[in-house]
Structure formats: structure tokens, C-alpha cells
DODOBA-629703 format. One record per residue: chain; x negated, z negated, y negated of N, C-alpha, C in turn. Coordinates in Angstrom, 3 decimals. Layout:
<zanus>
   unit       n.c1       n.c3       n.c2      ca.c1      ca.c3      ca.c2       c.c1       c.c3       c.c2
      A          X          Z          Y          X          Z          Y          X          Z          Y
...
</zanus>
This chain:
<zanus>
   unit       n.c1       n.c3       n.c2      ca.c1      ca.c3      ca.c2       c.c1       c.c3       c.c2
      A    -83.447   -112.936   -125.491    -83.865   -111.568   -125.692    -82.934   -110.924   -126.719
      A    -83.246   -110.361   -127.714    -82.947   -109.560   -129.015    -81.952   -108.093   -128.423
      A    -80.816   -107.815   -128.857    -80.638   -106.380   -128.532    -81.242   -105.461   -128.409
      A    -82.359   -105.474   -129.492    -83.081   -104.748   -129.611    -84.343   -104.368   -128.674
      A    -84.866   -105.517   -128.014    -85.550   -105.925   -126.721    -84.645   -105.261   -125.346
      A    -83.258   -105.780   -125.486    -82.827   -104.820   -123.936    -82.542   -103.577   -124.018
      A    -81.907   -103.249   -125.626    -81.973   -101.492   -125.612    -83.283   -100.844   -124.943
      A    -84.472   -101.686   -125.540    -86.012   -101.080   -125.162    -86.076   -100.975   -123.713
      A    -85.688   -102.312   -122.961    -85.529   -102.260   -121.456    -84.867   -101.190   -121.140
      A    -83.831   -100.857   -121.352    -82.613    -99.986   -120.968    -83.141    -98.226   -121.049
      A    -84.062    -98.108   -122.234    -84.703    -96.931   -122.620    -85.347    -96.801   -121.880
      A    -86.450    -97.397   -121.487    -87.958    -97.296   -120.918    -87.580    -97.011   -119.694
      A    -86.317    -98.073   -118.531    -86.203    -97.687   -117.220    -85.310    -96.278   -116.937
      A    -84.557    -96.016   -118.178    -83.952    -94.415   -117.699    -84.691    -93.676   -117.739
      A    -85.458    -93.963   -119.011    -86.969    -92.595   -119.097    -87.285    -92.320   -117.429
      A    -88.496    -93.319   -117.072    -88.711    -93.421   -115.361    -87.836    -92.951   -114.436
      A    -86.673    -93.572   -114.488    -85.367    -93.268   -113.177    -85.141    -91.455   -114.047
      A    -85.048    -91.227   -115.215    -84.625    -89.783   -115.398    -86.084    -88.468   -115.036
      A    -87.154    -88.848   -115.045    -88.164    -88.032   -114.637    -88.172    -88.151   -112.916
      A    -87.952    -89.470   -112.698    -88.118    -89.328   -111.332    -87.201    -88.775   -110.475
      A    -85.946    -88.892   -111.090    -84.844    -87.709   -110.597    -84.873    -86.153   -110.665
      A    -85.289    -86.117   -112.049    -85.611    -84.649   -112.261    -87.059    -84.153   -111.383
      A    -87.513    -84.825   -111.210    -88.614    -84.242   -110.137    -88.505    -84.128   -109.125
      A    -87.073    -85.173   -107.992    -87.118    -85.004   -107.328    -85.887    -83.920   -106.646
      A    -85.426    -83.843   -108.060    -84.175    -82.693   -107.551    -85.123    -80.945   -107.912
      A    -85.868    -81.207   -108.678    -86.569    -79.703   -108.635    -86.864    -79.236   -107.382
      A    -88.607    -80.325   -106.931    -88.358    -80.226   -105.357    -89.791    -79.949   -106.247
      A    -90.089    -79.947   -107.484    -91.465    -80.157   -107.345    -93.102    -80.687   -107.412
      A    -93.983    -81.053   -107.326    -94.729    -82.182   -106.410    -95.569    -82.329   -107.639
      A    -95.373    -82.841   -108.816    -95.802    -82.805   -110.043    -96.719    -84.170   -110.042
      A    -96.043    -85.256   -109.416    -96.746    -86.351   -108.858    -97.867    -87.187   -108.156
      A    -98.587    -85.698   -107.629    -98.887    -86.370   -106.276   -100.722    -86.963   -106.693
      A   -100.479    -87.933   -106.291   -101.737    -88.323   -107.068   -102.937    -87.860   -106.703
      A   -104.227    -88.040   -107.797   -105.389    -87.857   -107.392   -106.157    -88.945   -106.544
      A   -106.980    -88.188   -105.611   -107.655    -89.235   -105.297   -108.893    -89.684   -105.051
      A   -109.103    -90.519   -105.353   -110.421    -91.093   -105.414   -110.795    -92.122   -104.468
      A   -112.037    -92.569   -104.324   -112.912    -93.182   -103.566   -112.208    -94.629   -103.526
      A   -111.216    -95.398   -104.585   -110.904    -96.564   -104.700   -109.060    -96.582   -104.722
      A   -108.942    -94.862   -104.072   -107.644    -95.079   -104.165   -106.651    -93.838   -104.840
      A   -105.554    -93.949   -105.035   -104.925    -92.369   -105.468   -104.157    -93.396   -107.096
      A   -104.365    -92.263   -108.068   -104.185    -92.348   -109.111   -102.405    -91.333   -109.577
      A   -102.012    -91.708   -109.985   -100.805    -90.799   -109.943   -101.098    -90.522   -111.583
      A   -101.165    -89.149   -112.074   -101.243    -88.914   -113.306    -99.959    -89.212   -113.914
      A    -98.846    -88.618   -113.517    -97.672    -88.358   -114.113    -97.079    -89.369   -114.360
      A    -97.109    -90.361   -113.303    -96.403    -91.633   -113.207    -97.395    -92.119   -114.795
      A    -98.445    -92.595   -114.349    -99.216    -93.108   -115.585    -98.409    -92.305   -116.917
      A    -98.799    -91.326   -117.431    -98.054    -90.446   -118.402    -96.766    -91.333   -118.774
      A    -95.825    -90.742   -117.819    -94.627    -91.061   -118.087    -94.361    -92.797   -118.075
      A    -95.050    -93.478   -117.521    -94.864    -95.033   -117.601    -95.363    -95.140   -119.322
      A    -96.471    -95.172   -119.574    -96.823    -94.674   -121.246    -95.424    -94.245   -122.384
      A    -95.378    -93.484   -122.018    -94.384    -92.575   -122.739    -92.843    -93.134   -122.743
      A    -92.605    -94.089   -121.742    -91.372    -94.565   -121.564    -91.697    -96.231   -121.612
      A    -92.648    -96.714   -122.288    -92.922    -98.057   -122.842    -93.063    -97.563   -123.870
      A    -93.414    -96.602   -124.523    -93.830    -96.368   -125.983    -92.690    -96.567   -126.190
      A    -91.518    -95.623   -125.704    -90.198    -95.514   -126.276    -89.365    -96.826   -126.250
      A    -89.559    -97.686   -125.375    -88.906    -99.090   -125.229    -89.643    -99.524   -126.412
      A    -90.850   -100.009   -126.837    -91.528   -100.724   -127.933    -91.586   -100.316   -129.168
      A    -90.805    -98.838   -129.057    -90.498    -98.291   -130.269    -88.746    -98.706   -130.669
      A    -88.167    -98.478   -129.855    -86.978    -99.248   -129.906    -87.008   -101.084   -130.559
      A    -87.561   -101.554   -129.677    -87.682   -103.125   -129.759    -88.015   -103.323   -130.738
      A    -89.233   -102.748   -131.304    -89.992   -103.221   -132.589    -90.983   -104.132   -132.398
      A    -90.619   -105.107   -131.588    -91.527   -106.274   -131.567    -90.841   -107.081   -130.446
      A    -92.074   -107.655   -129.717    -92.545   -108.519   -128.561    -91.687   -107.545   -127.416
      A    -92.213   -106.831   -127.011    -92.019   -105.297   -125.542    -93.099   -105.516   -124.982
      A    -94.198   -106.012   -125.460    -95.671   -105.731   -124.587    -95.438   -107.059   -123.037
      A    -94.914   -107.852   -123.487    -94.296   -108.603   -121.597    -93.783   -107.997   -121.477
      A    -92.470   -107.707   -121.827    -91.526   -107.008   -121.212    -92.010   -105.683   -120.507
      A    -92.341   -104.950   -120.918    -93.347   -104.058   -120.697    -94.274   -104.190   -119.580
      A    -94.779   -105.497   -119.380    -95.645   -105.291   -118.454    -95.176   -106.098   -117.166
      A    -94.100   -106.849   -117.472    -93.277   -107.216   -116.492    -92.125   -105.947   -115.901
      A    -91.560   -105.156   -116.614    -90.784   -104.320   -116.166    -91.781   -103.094   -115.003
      A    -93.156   -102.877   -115.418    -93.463   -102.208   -114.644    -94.296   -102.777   -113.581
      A    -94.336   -104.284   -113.620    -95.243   -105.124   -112.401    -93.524   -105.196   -111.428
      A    -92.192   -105.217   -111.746    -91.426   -105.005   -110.987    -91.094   -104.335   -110.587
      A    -91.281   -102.766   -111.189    -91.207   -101.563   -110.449    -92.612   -101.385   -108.982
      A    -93.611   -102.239   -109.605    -94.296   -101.976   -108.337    -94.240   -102.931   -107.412
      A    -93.685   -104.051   -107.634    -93.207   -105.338   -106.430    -92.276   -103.969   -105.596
      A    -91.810   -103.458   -105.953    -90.096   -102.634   -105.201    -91.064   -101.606   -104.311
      A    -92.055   -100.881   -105.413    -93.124    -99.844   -104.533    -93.899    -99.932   -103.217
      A    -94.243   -101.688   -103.524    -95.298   -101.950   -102.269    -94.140   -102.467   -101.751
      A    -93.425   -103.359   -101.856    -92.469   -103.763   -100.686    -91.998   -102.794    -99.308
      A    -91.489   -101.520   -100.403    -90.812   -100.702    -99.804    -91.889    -99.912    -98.869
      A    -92.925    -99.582    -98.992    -94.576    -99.102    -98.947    -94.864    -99.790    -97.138
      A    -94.877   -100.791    -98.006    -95.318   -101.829    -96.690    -94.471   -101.796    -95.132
      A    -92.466   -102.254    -95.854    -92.105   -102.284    -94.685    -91.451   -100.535    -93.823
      A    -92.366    -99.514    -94.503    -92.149    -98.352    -94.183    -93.488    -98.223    -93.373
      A    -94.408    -98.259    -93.559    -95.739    -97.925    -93.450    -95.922    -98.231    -91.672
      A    -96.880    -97.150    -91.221    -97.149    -97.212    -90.249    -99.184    -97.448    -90.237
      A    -99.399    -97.622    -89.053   -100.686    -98.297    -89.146   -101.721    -96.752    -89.363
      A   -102.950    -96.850    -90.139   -103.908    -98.146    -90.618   -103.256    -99.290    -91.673
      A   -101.739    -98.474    -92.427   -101.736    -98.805    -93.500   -100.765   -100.172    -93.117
      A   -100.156   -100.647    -92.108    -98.628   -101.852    -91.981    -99.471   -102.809    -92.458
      A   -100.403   -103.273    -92.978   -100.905   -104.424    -93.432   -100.450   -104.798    -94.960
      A   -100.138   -105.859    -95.378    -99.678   -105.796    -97.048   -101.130   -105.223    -97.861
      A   -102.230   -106.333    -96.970   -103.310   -106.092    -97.822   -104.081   -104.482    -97.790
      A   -103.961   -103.948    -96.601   -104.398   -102.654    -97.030   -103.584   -101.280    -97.620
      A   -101.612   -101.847    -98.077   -100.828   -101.221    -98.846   -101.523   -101.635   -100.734
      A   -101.914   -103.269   -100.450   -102.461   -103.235   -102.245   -103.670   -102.903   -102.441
      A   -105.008   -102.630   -101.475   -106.285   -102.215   -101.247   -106.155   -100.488   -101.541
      A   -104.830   -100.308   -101.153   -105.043    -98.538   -101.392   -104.195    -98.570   -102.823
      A   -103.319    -98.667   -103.232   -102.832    -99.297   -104.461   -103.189    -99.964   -105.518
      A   -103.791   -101.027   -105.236   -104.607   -101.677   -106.490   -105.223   -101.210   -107.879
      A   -105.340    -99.991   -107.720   -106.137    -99.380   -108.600   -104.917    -98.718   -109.887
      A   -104.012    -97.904   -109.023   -103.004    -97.045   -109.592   -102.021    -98.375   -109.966
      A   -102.130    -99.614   -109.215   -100.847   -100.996   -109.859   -101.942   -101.010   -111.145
      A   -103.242   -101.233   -111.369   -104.235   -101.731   -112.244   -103.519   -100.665   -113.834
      A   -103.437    -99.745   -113.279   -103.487    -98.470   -114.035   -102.005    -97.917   -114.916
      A   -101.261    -98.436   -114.142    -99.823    -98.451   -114.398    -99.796    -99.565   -115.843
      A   -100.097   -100.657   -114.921    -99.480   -101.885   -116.122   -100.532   -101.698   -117.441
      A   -101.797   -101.488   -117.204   -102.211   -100.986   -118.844   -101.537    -99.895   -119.136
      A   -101.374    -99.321   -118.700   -100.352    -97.892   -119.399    -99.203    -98.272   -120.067
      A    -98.229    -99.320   -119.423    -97.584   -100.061   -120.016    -97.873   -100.908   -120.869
      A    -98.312   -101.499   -121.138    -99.340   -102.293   -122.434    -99.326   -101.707   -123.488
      A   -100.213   -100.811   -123.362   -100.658   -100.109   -124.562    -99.853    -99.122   -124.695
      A    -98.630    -98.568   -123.854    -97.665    -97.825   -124.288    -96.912    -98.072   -125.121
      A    -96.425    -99.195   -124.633    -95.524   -100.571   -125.550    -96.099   -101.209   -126.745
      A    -97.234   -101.220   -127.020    -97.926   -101.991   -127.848    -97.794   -100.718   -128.884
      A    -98.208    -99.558   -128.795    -98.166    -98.161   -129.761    -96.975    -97.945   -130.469
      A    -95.875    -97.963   -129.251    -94.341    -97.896   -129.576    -93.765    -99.361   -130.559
      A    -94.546   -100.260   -130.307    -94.093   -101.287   -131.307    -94.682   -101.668   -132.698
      A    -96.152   -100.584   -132.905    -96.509   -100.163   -134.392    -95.646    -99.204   -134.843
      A    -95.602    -98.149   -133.735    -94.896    -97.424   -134.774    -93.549    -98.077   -134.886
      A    -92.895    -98.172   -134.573    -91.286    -98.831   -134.653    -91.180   -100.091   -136.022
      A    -92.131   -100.942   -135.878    -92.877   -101.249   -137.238    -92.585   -100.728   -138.666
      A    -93.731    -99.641   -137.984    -93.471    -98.986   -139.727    -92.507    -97.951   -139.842
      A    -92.112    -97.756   -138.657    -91.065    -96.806   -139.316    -89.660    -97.831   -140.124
      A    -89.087    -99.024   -139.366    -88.742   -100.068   -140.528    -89.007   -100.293   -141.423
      A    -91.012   -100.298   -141.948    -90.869   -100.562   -142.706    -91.318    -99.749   -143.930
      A    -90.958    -98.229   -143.022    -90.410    -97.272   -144.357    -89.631    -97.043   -144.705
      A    -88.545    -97.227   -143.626    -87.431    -97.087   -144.156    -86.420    -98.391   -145.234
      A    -87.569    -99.000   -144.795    -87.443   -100.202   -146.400    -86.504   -101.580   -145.800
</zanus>
């Protein structure tokens, strides 16, 4: 992995850990997802997962889109883990923690994708304007 690849790591997870602090020291509920028939959608998270792969793949320049989509398939291994062995019933089942989840894990990692993938055109050309 390139310096330039773990700076991107290093960017992208403070972005996340720094919104999610600041939201949770405000105290306010900016998060709370929508929900729908297949499940709750978290806007913000989406947003900010976007916005903090852009900035990693803008850093990196090039090849962030795994990284990227591995860094946020491990933030949600930690989500449902933690999900699961918290959870009280209907939900103590793994499968009905990723049945209510599935959608917003679905939703996350393209956000990351194509966050990362944006952040690594532009990062691109901004190299290669600056010559």
C-alpha cells in the first residue's frame, strides 16, 4: 500500500469517527434513519460515508475504490456484530440483524464506491494540472 493509499485510509476514517463524535457530543439526532418497508436507510451516514471516501480517493489518487469498500464493509462487520450481541428479541437473530440492515449495508458500500471512485478522478486531475 502507497502512502498515499493510507493517508486516504487515515482521512476517510477520521472524517466518519469526527462526524460521529460531533453528533454525538451535540446530542443531536441528525442520523436517525428513514424507514422503509425493506429496512431503515440512514441518510447522513450514507452522505458522510460518500464524502469521506471522496476525500480518501482524492487523497490516494488511485486504486481507493477496495480500499474503500473494504474499509466500510469493516465498519459494518463492527455494526452488526455489536447490533447482534446487544440486541434483544425479535431482533437476537444474526439473520434478522442483516434482514433489517441489508439494505442500508447495500447502500453504504456503493456510497463508498462511487465516493472513492469521484475522489480518485478528481485527485487525478488535479495532478494532472498541476503538471
Amino acid at each position: 500500500m502507497s502512502k498515499r493509499a493510507l493517508l486516504g485510509c487515515i482521512a476517510a476514517l477520521a472524517t466518519m469517527l469526527l462526524f460521529d463524535l460531533l453528533i454525538s457530543l451535540s446530542g443531536w439526532q441528525l442520523d436517525l434513519p428513514l424507514e422503509t418497508g425493506f429496512g431503515g436507510i440512514p441518510l447522513g451516514s450514507l452522505l458522510v460515508t460518500f464524502g469521506a471516501m471522496l476525500l480518501g480517493g482524492w487523497i490516494a489518487r488511485r486504486r481507493f475504490r477496495w480500499i474503500a469498500l473494504g474499509l466500510a464493509a469493516a465498519l459494518w462487520l463492527a455494526v452488526v456484530g455489536v447490533v447482534w450481541m446487544t440486541a434483544e428479541p425479535p431482533m437476537d437473530s444474526l439473520a434478522m440483524v442483516l434482514k433489517y440492515n441489508s439494505l442500508a449495508i447495500g447502500l453504504s458500500l456503493a456510497a463508498a464506491w462511487f465516493g472513492a471512485m469521484l475522489g480518485e478522478r478528481l485527485g487525478e486531475r488535479r495532478a494532472a494540472v498541476a503538471g
